[in-house]
PDB file as gemmi writes it, atoms N, CA and C in Angstrom:
CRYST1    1.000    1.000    1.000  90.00  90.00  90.00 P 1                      
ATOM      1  N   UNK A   1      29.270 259.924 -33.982  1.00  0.00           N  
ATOM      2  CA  UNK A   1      30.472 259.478 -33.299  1.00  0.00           C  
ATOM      3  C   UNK A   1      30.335 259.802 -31.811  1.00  0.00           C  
ATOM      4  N   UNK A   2      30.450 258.659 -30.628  1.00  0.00           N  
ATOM      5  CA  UNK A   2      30.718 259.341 -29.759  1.00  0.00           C  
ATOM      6  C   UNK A   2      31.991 259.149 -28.850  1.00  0.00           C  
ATOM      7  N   UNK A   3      32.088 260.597 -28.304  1.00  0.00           N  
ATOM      8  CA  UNK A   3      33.611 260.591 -28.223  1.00  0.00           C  
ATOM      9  C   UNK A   3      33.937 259.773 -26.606  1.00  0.00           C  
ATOM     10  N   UNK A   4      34.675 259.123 -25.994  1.00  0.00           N  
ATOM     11  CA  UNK A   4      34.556 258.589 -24.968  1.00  0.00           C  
ATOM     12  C   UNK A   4      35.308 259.849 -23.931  1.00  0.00           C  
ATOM     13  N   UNK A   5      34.579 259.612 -22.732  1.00  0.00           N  
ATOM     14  CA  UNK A   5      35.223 261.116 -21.847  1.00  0.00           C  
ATOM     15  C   UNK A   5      36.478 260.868 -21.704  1.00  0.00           C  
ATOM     16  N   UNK A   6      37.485 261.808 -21.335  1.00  0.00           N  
ATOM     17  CA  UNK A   6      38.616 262.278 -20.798  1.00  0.00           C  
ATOM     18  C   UNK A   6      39.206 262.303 -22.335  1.00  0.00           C  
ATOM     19  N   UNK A   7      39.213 262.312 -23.766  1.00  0.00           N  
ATOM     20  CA  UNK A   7      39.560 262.470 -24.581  1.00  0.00           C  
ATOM     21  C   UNK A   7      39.636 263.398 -24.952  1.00  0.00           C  
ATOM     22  N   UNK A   8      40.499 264.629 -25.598  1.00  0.00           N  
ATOM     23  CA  UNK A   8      40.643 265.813 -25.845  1.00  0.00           C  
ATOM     24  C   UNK A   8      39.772 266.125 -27.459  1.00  0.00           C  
ATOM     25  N   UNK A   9      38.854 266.969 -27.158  1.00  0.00           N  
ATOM     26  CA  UNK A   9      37.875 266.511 -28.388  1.00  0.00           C  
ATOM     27  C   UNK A   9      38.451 267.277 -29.607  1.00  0.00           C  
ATOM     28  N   UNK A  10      39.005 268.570 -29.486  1.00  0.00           N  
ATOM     29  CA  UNK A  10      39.404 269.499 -30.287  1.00  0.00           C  
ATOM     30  C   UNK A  10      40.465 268.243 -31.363  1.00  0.00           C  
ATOM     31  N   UNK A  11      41.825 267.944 -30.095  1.00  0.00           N  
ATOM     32  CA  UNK A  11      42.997 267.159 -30.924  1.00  0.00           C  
ATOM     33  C   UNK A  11      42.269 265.816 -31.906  1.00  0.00           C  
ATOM     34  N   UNK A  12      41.294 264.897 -31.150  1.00  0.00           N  
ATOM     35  CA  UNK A  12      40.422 264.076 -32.116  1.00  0.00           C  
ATOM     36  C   UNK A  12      39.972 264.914 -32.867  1.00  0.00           C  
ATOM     37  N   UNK A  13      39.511 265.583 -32.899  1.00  0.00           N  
ATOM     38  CA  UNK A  13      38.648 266.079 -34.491  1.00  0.00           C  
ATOM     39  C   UNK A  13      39.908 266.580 -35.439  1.00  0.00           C  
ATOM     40  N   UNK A  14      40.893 267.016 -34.918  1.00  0.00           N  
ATOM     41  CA  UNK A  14      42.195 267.573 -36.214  1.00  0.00           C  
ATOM     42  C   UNK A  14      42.522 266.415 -36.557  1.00  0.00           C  
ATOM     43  N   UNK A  15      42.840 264.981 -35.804  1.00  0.00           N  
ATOM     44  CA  UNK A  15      43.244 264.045 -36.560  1.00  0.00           C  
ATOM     45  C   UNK A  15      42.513 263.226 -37.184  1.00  0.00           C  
ATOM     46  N   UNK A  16      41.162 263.420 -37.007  1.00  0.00           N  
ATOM     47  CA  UNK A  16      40.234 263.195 -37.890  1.00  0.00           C  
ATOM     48  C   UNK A  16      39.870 263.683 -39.553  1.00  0.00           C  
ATOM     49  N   UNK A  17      40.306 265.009 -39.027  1.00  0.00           N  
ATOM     50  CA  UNK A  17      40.411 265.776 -40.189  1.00  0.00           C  
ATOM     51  C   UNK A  17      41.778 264.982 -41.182  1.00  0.00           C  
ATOM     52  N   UNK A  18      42.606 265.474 -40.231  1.00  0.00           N  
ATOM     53  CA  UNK A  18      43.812 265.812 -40.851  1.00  0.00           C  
ATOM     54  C   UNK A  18      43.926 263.986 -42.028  1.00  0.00           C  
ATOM     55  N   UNK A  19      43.277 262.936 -41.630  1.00  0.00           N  
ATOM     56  CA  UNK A  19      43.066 261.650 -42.121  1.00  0.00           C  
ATOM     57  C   UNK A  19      42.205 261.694 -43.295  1.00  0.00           C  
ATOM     58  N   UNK A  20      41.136 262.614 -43.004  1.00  0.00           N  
ATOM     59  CA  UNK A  20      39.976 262.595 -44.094  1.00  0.00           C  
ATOM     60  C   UNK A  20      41.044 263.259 -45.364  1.00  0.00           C  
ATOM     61  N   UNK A  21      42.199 264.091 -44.863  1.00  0.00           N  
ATOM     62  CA  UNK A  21      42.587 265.362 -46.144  1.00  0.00           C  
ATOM     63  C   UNK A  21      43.376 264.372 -46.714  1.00  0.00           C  
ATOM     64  N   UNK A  22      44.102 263.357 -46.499  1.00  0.00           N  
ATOM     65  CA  UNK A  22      45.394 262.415 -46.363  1.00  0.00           C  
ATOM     66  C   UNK A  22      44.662 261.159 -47.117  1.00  0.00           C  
ATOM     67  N   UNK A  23      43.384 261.420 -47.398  1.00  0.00           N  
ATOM     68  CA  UNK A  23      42.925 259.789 -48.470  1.00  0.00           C  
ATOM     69  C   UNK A  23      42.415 258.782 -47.348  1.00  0.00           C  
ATOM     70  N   UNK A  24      42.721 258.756 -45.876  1.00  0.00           N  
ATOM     71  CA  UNK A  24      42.393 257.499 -45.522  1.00  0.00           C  
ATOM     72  C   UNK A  24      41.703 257.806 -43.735  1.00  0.00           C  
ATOM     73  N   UNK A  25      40.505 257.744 -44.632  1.00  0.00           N  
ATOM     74  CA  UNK A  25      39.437 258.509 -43.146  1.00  0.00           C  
ATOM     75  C   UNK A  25      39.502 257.334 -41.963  1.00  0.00           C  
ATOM     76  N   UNK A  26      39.453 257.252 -40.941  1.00  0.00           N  
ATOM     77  CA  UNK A  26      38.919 256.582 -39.484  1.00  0.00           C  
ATOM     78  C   UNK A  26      37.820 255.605 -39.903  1.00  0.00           C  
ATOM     79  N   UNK A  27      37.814 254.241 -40.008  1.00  0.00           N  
ATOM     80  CA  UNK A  27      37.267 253.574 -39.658  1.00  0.00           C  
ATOM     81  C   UNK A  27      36.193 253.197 -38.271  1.00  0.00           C  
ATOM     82  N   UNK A  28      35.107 253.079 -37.895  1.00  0.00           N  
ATOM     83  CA  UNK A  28      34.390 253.127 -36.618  1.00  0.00           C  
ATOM     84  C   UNK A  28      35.543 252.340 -35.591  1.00  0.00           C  
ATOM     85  N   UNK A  29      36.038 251.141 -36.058  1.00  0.00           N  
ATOM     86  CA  UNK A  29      36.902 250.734 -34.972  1.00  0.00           C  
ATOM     87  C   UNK A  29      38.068 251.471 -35.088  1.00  0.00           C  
ATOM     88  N   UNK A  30      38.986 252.090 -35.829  1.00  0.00           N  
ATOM     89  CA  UNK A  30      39.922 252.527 -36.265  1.00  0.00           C  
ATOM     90  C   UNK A  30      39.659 253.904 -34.882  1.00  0.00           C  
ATOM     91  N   UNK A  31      38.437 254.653 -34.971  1.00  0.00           N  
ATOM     92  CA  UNK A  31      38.407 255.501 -34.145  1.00  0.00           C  
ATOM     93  C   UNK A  31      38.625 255.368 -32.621  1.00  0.00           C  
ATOM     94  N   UNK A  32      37.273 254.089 -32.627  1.00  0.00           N  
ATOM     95  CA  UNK A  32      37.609 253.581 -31.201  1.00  0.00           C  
ATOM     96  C   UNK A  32      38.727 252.936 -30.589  1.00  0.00           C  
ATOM     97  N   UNK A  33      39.839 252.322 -31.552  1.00  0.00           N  
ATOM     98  CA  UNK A  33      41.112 252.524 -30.863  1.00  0.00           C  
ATOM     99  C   UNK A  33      41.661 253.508 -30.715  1.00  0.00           C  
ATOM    100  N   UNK A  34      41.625 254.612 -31.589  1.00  0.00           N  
ATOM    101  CA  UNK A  34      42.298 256.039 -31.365  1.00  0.00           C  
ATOM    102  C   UNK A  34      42.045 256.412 -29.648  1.00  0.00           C  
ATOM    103  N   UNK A  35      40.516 256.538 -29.773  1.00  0.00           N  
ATOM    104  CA  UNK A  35      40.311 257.386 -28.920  1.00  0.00           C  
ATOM    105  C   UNK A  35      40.740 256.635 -27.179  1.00  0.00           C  
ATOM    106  N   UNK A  36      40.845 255.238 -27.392  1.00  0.00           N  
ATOM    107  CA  UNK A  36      41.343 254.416 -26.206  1.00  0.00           C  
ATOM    108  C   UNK A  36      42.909 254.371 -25.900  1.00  0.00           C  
ATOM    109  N   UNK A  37      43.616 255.170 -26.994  1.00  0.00           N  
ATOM    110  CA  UNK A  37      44.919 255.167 -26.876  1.00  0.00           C  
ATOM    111  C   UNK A  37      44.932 256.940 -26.204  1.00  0.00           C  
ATOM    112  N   UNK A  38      44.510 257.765 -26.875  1.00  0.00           N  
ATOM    113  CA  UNK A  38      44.157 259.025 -26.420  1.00  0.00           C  
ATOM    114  C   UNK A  38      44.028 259.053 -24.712  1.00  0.00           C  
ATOM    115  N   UNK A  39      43.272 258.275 -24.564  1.00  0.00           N  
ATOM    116  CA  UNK A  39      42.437 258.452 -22.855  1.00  0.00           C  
ATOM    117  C   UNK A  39      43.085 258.048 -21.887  1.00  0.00           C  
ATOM    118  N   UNK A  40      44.327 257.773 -22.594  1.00  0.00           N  
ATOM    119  CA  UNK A  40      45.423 257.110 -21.367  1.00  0.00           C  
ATOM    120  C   UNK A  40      46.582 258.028 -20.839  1.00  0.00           C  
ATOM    121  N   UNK A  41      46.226 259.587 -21.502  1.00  0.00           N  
ATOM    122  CA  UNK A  41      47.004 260.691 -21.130  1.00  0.00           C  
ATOM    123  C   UNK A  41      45.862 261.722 -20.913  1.00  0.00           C  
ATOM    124  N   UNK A  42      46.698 263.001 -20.462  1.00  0.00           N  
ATOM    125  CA  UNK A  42      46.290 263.851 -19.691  1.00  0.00           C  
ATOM    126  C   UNK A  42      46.016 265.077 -21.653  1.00  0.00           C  
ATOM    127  N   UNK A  43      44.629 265.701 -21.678  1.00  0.00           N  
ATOM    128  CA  UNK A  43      44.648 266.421 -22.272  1.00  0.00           C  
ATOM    129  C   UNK A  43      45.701 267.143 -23.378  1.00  0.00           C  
ATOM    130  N   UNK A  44      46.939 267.633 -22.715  1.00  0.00           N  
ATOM    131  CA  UNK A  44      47.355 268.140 -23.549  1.00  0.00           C  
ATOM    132  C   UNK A  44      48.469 267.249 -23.870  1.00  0.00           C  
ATOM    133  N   UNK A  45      48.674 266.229 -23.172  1.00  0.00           N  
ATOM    134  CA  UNK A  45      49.701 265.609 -23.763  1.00  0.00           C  
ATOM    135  C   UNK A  45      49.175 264.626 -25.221  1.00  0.00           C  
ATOM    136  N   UNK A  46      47.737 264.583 -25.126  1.00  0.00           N  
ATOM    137  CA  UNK A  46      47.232 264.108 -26.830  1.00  0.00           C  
ATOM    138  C   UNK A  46      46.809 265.059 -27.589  1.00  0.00           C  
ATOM    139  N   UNK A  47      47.104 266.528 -27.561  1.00  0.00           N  
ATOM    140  CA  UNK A  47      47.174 267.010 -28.108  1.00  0.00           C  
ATOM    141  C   UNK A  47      48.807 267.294 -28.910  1.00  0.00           C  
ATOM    142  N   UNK A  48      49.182 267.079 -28.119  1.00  0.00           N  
ATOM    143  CA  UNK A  48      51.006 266.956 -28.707  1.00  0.00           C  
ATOM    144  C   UNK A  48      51.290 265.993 -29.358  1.00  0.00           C  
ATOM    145  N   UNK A  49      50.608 264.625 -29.189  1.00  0.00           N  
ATOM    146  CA  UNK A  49      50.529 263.222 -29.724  1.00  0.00           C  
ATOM    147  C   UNK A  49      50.105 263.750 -31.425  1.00  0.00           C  
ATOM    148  N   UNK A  50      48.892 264.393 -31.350  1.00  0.00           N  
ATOM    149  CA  UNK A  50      48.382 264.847 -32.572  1.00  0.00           C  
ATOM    150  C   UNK A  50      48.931 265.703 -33.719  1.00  0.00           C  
ATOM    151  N   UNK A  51      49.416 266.797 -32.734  1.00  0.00           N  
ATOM    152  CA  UNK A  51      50.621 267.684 -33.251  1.00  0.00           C  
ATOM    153  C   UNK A  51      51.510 267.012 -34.058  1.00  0.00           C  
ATOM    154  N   UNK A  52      52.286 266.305 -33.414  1.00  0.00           N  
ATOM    155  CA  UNK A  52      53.791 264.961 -33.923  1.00  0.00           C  
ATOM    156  C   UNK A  52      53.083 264.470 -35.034  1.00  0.00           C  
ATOM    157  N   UNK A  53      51.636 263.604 -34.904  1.00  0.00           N  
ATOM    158  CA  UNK A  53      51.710 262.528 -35.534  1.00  0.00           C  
ATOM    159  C   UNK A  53      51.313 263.443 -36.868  1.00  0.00           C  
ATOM    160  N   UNK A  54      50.803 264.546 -37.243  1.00  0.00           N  
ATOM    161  CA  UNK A  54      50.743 265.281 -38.167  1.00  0.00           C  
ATOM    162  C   UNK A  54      51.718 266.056 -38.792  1.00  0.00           C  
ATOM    163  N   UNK A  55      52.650 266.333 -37.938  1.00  0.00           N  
ATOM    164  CA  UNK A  55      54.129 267.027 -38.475  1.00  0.00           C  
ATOM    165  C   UNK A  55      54.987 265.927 -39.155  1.00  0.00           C  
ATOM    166  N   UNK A  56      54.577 264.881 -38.888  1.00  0.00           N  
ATOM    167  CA  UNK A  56      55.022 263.796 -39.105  1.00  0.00           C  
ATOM    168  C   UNK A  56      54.997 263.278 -39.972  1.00  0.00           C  
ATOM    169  N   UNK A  57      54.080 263.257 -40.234  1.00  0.00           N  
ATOM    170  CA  UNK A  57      52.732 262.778 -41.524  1.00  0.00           C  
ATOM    171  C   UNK A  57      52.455 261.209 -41.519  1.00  0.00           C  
ATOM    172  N   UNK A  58      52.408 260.775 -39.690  1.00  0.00           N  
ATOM    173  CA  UNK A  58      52.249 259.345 -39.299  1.00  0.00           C  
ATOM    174  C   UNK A  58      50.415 258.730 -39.891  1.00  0.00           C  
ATOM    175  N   UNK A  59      50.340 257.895 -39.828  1.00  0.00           N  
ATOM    176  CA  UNK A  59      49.177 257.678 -39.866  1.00  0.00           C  
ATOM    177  C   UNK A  59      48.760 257.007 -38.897  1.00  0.00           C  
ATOM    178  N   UNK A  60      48.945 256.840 -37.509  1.00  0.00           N  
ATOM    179  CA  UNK A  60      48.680 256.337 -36.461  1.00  0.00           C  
ATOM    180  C   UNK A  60      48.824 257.501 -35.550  1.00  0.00           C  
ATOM    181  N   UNK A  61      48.572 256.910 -34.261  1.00  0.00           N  
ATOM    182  CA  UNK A  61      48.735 257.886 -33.216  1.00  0.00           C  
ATOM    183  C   UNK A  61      49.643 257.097 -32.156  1.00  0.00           C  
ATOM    184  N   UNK A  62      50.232 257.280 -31.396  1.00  0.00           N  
ATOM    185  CA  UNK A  62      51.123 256.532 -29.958  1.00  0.00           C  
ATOM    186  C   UNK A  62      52.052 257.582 -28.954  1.00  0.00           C  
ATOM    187  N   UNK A  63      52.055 257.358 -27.961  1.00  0.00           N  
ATOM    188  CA  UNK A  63      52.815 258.169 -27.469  1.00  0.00           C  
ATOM    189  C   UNK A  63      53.954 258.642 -27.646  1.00  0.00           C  
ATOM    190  N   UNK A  64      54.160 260.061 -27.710  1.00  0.00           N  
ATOM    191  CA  UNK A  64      55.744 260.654 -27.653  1.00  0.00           C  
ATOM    192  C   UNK A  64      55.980 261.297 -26.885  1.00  0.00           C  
ATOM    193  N   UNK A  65      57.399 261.669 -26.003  1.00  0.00           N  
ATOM    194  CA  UNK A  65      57.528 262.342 -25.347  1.00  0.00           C  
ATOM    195  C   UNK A  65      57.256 263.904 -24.963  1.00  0.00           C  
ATOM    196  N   UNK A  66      56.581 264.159 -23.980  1.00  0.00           N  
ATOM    197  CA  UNK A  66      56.321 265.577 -23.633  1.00  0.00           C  
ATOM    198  C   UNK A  66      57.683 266.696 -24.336  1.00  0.00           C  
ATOM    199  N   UNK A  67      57.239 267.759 -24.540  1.00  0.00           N  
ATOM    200  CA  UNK A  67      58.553 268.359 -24.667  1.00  0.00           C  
ATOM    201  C   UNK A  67      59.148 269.107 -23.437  1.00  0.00           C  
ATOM    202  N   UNK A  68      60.140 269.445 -23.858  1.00  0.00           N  
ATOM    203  CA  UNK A  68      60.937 269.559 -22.639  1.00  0.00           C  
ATOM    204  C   UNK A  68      61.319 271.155 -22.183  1.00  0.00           C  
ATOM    205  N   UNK A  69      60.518 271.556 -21.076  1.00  0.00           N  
ATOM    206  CA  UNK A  69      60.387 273.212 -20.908  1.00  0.00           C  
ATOM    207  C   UNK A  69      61.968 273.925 -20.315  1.00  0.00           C  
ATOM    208  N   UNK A  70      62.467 274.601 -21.221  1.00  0.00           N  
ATOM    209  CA  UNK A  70      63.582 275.222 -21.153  1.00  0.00           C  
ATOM    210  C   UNK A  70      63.534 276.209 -20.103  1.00  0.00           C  
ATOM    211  N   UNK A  71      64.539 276.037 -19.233  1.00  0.00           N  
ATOM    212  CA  UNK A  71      64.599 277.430 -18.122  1.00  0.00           C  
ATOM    213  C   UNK A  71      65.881 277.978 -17.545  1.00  0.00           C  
ATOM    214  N   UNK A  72      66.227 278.960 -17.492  1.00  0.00           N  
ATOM    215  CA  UNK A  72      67.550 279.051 -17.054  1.00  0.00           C  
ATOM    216  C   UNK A  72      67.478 279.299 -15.616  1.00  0.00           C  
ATOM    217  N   UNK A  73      66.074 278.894 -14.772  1.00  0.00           N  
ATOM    218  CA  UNK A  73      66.445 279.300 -13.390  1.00  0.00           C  
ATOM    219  C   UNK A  73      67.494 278.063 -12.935  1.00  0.00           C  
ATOM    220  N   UNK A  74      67.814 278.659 -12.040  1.00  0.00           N  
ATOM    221  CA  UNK A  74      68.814 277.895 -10.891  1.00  0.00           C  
ATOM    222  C   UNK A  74      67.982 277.715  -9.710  1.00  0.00           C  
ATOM    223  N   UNK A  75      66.933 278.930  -9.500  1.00  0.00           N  
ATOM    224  CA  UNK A  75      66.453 278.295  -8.104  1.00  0.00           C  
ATOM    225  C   UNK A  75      64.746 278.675  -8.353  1.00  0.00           C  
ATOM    226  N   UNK A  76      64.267 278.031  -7.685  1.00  0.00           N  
ATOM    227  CA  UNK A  76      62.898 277.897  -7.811  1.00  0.00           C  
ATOM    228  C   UNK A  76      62.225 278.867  -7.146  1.00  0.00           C  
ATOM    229  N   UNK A  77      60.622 279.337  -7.879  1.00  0.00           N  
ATOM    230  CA  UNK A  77      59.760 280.654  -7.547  1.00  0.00           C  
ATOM    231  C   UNK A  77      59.509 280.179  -6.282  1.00  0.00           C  
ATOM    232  N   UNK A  78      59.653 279.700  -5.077  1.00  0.00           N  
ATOM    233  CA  UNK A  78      59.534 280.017  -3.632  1.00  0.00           C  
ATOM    234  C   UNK A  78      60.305 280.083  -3.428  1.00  0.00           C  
ATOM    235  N   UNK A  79      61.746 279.249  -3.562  1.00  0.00           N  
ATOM    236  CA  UNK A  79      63.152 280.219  -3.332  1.00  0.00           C  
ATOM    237  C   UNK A  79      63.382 281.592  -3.692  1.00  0.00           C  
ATOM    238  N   UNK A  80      62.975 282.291  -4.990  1.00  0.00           N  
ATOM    239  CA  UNK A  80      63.004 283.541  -5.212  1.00  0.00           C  
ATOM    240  C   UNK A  80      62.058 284.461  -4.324  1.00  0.00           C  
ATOM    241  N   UNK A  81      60.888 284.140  -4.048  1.00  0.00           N  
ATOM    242  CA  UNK A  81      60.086 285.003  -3.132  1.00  0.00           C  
ATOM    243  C   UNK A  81      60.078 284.689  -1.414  1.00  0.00           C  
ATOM    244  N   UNK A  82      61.034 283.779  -1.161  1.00  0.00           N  
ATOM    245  CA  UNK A  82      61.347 283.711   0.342  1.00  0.00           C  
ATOM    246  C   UNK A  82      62.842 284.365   0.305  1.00  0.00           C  
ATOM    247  N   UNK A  83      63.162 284.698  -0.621  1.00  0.00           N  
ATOM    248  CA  UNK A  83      65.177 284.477  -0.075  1.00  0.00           C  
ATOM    249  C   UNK A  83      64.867 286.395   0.591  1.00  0.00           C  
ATOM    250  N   UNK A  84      65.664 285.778   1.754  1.00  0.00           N  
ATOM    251  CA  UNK A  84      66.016 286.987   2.492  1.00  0.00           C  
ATOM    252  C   UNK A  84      67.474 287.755   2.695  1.00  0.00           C  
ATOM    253  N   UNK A  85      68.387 287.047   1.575  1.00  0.00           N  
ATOM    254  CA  UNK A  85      69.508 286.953   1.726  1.00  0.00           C  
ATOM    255  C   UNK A  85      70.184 288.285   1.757  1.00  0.00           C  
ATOM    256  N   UNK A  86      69.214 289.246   0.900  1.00  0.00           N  
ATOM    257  CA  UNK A  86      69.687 290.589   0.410  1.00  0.00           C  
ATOM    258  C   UNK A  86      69.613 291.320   2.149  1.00  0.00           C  
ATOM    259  N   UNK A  87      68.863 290.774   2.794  1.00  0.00           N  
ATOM    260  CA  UNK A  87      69.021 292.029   4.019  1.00  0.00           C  
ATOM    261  C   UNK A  87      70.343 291.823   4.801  1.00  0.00           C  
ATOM    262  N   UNK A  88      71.245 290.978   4.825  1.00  0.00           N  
ATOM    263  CA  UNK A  88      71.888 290.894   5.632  1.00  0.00           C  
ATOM    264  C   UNK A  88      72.889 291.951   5.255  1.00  0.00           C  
TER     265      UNK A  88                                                      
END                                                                             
């Protein structure tokens, strides 16, 4: 198999796996669309793709939304390490 660059090789091989355990392994073209849908995001966001589509128990892959990083700041780490407010 070869994997085409910018594809996250680890997340291809779990959903590779995770297909072989599921009865219905990757086809040679079956892969090479995977991996052309894969290469159109940034690393870890097809690894999250992979994540879903296995929690899921999809048998495809497609984009889903990033998740969404919880924070309770109000003001941002250069606002916190510039504010001079305390000397006055």
């Amino acid at each position: 198999m070869q994997i085409v660059i910018g594809v996250n090789e680890e997340a291809l091989q779990e959903w590779i796996e995770y297909r072989k355990e599921k009865g219905k392994p990757l086809s040679n073209l079956a892969l090479k669309k995977t991996q052309n849908i894969m290469v159109r995001f940034d690393e870890a966001q097809q690894q999250h793709m992979v994540d879903t589509a296995i929690m899921n128990d999809w048998q495809g892959l497609h984009a889903v939304e990033a998740p969404k990083v919880q924070t309770t700041r109000h003001t941002s780490l250069i606002d916190d390490l510039t504010d001079t407010s305390w000397a006055h």
